[in-house]
N, C-alpha and C positions, 0 to 999 in steps of 0.2 A: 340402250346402254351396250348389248351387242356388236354393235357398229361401233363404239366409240373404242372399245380396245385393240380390236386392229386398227383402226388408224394411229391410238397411240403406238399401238407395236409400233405398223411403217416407219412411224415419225421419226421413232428412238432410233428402230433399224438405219433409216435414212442420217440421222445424226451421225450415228457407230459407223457406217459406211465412209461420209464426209470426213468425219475423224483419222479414221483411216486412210482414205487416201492423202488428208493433208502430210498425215505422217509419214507415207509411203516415198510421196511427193519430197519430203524436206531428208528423208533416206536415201534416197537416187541423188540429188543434189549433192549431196554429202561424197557419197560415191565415187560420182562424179569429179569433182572438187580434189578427192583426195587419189582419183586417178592420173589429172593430171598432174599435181604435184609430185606422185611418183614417176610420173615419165620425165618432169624436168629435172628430176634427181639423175635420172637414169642418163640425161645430155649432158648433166654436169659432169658425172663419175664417169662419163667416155672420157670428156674433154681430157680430166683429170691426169688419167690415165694413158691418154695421147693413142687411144685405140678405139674405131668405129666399128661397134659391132653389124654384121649385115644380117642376122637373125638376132633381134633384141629381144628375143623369146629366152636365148642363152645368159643369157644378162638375168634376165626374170628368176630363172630358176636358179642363178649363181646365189641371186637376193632373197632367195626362200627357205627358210629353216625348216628342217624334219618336221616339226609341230604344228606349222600351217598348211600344211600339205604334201602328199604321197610323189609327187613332181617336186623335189627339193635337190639342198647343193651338196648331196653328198658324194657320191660318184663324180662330181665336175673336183670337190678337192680334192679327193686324192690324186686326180691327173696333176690338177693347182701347185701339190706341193710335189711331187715330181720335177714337174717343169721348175720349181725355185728349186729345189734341193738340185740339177742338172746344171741351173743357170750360176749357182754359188760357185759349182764345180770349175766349170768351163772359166768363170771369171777370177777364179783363183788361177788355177794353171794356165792358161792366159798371160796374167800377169808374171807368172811365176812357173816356169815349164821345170824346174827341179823341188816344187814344192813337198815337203813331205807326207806321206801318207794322213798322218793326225792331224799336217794344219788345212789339207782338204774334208778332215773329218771334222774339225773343229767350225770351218766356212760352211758347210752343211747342215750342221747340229743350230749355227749360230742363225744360221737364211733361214729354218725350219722351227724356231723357238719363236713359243707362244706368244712370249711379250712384246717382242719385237713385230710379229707381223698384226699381232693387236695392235699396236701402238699406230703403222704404217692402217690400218683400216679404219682407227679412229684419226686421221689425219685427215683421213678420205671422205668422212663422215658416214660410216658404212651404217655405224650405230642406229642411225637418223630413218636409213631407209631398208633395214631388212624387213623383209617378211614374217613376221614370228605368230604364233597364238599368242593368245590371252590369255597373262599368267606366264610368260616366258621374257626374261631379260632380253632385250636385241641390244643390250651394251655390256654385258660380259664379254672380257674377252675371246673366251674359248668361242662363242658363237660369232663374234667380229673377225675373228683369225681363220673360221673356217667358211666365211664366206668371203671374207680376200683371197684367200687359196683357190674357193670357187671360181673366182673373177676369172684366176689367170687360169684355171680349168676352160672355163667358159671361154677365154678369148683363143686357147689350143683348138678347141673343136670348129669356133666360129671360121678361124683363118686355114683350119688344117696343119697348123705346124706348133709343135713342140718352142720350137724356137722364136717365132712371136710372142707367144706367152713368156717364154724367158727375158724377151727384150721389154717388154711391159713389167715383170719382176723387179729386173734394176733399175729401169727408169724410176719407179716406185718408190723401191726401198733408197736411191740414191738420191731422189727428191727429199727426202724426208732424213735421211742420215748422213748425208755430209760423204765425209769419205767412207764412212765407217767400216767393218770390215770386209763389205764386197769389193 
């Protein structure tokens, strides 16, 4: 009788092992699986966007919110919204080389509000592919607006210019709004 309980141990052991690695096995799959569907997110929201990132690490972390990890898109948006709050600028007076103080303040306020550039990241399907914990909305907007801000954060660092990022801004917002007030 001795001998017969370890080998029931082994047996069970051996079961709980096999069990486990099936699980382990159908985990990685998973993984797997839902790695590449985020990387053909990631070819689409280039295309989208009509910008090829050369480090698509920057991309990664555009698509990462503070709550999935310490490597997230906060620092890429505040460049983000630099570069749009620049690019509203320049394409006002541009347009309009006597434009008045308020209505460059008003195209800045307007490039830089929440709903609008929510609106332009659920266009884009940003919702579908950020990075979030568990337990964190990835389609509020406040967290959809601040990683399209990222985006164009992320495409300033990738390319080195302020001014790429801005050309991806109105490409963006002007795909999506008509004329509207850019």
């Amino acid at each position: 009788m001795a001998l017969l309980l370890p080998s029931r141990v082994a047996i069970m052991l051996l079961c709980f092992f096999l069990v486990s690695l099936d699980r382990y096995q159908e985990a990685c799959a998973s993984a797997i699986e839902s790695s590449s569907s985020f990387s053909a997110a990631l070819e689409t929201l280039q295309k989208q966007i009509g910008y090829d990132f050369k480090s698509i690490d920057l991309l990664k972390q555009a698509l990462t919110h503070p709550s999935y990890s310490q490597e997230n898109n906060r620092a890429l948006s505040i460049l983000g919204l630099s570069s749009a709050e620049a690019a509203a600028s320049l394409q006002l007076l541009a347009n309009n080389a006597d434009a008045s103080a308020s209505s460059v303040s008003s195209a800045v306020a307007d490039a830089s509000s929440l709903s609008k550039c929510a609106a332009a990241g659920k266009r884009l399907g940003l919702g579908a592919i950020i990075r979030v914990a568990s337990g964190t909305d990835a389609s509020t907007p406040s967290v959809i607006c601040i990683a399209l801000r990222a985006v164009f954060g992320a495409v300033a660092v990738d390319s080195g210019s302020v001014d790429t990022a801005a050309k991806v801004f109105l490409m963006v917002y002007k795909s999506g709004f008509g004329a509207a007030v850019l």
